[in-house]
Every structure is written in C-alpha cells, then in structure tokens.
N, C-alpha and C positions, 0 to 999 in steps of 0.2 A: 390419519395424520400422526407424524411423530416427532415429539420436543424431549431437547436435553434443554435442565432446566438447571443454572446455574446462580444461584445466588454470591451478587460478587458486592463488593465497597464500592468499586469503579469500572468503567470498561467504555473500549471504544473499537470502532469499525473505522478504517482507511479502506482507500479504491487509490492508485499510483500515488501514494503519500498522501493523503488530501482526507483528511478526518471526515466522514460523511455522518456519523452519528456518534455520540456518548452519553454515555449517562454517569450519575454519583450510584450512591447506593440502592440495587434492585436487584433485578433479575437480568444474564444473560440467557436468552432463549434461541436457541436453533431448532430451528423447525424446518419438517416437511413433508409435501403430502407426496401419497401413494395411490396406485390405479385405484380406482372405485372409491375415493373420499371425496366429497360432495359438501354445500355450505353447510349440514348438520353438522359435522366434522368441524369444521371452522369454529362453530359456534359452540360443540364441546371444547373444543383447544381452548378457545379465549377464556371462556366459562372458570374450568380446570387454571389456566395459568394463574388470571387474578383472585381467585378465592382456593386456591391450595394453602397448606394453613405453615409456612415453610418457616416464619421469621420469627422472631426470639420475641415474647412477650415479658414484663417485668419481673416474670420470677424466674426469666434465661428458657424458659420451654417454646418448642418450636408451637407456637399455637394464633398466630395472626398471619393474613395474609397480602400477598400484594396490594390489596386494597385498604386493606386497613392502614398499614405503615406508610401509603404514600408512593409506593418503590416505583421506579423508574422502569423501565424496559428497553430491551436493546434489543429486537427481534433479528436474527439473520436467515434467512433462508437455505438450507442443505438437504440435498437431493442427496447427499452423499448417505443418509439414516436409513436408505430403503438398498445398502447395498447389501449384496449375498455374498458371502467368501466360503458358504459350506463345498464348495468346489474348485477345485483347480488353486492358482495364486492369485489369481485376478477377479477381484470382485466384478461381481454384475450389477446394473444398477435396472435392470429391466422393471422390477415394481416400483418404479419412482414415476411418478407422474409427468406428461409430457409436460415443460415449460408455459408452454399456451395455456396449459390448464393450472396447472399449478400457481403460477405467479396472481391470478386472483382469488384463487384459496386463501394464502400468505397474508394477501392484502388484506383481505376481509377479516380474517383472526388481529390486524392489527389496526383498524376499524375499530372491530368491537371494543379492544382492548379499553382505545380512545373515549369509547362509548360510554364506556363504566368509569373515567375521569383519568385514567391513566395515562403519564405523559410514555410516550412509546418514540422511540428514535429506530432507524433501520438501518440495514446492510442496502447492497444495489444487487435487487434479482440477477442472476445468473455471471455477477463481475467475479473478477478475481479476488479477494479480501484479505485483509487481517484484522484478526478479532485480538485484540488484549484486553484483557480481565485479569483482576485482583480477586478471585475466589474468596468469599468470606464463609468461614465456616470449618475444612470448604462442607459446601452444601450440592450436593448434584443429583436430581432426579429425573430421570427417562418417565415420560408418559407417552403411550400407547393410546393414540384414541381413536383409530378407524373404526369404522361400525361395527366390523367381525370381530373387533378384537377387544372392546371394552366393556366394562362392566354396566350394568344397568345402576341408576343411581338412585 
C-alpha cells in the first residue's frame, strides 16, 4: 500500500458539491493499494499513520503522533499512487489494485484506524472528488508500505 500523508488544520471531501466528510486539525491521508498487498498491509498502513510521530510537541519538535494529539483523519482513496509515467506521456495505472480488491483494503486501514480511537471521516471509493486542505506545516510524507517494499520494524 501507499499513503501521502498530509498534516492539515482543516480539510474536507465533496462528491457533486455535497460534503461527504471533513475533519479540523489531523491528517489528510490518500491511500492506495497495489497488486499483491494483502490485510498485513492494511494493518502496517493503519499502524504507521496513527503512531508516525509527525505533530509538534511543546517545545515545536515533530515528536507526537496522530494518536497522541487526538488528530482527525480524512482518508481518501487513490489508485492514482500506483501510476507509472517512466514511459511514454501517459501513465499506466497497471499495479494498482483491481477496485474489488482494493476498496476492502482502504476500508479496513480505516477500521483499524477507528480501532485505535481515531475519529476517521472518508472519500466515496472510486467517485469523482475534491479534496481541500489547509496544509499545516506544510507537512507531507509518502509512506511505502507493501510487503516488498518496507522496512522490517
């Protein structure tokens, strides 16, 4: 799986004008999985989002995490993180994971999230969207967590 991880003040998801989730101050997370990412995957994503240590503790250092602070989540779903553009002009989206499979990965990463006390608001799997976010920071971190590709912890 792979998450851009944006720590914002505010942010919100619409589907034809119609606000379908927002949160205050958190994390905007776009996620998505790729061929061969499995619920371990999930369970690293969720893990990694709420305990990365992203958010300002009182002497301004990045050293508490989603869980600590409270922070919000605004999960959106993007097939669009597994494209390829090393060729031609047109990206390929070939290792993004078929929809059938994918949309209960997504769900389950925000499951768990729920799991761990976090309020999580979401996008609509496979809709058209807009995301606005207030970046604070700004703060923006890609994590890489398919099996092949992450670190042992």
């Amino acid at each position: 799986m792979r998450a851009v991880l944006q720590r914002v003040r505010e942010a919100r998801v619409t589907v034809d004008g119609r606000v379908i989730g927002a949160i205050g101050a958190g994390l905007v997370v776009l996620v998505g999985a790729g061929a061969g990412d499995t619920e371990a995957d999930a369970e690293w994503m969720a893990r990694k989002i709420a305990e990365l240590r992203i958010f300002e503790d009182d002497a301004g250092k990045m050293n508490r995490s989603a869980t600590d602070v409270g922070a919000g989540i605004l999960l959106v779903s993007q097939f669009t993180l597994y494209a390829d553009s090393r060729r031609g002009r047109r990206p390929s989206f070939t290792g993004a994971l078929a929809p059938a499979l994918a949309a209960p990965l997504i769900d389950r990463v925000a499951d768990l999230l729920r799991a761990r006390g976090l309020s999580v608001a979401s996008g609509a799997f496979g809709a058209d969207m807009d995301v606005e976010l207030v970046n604070r920071g700004p703060v923006t971190i890609v994590l890489d967590g398919g099996s092949d590709q992450r670190a042992p912890e």
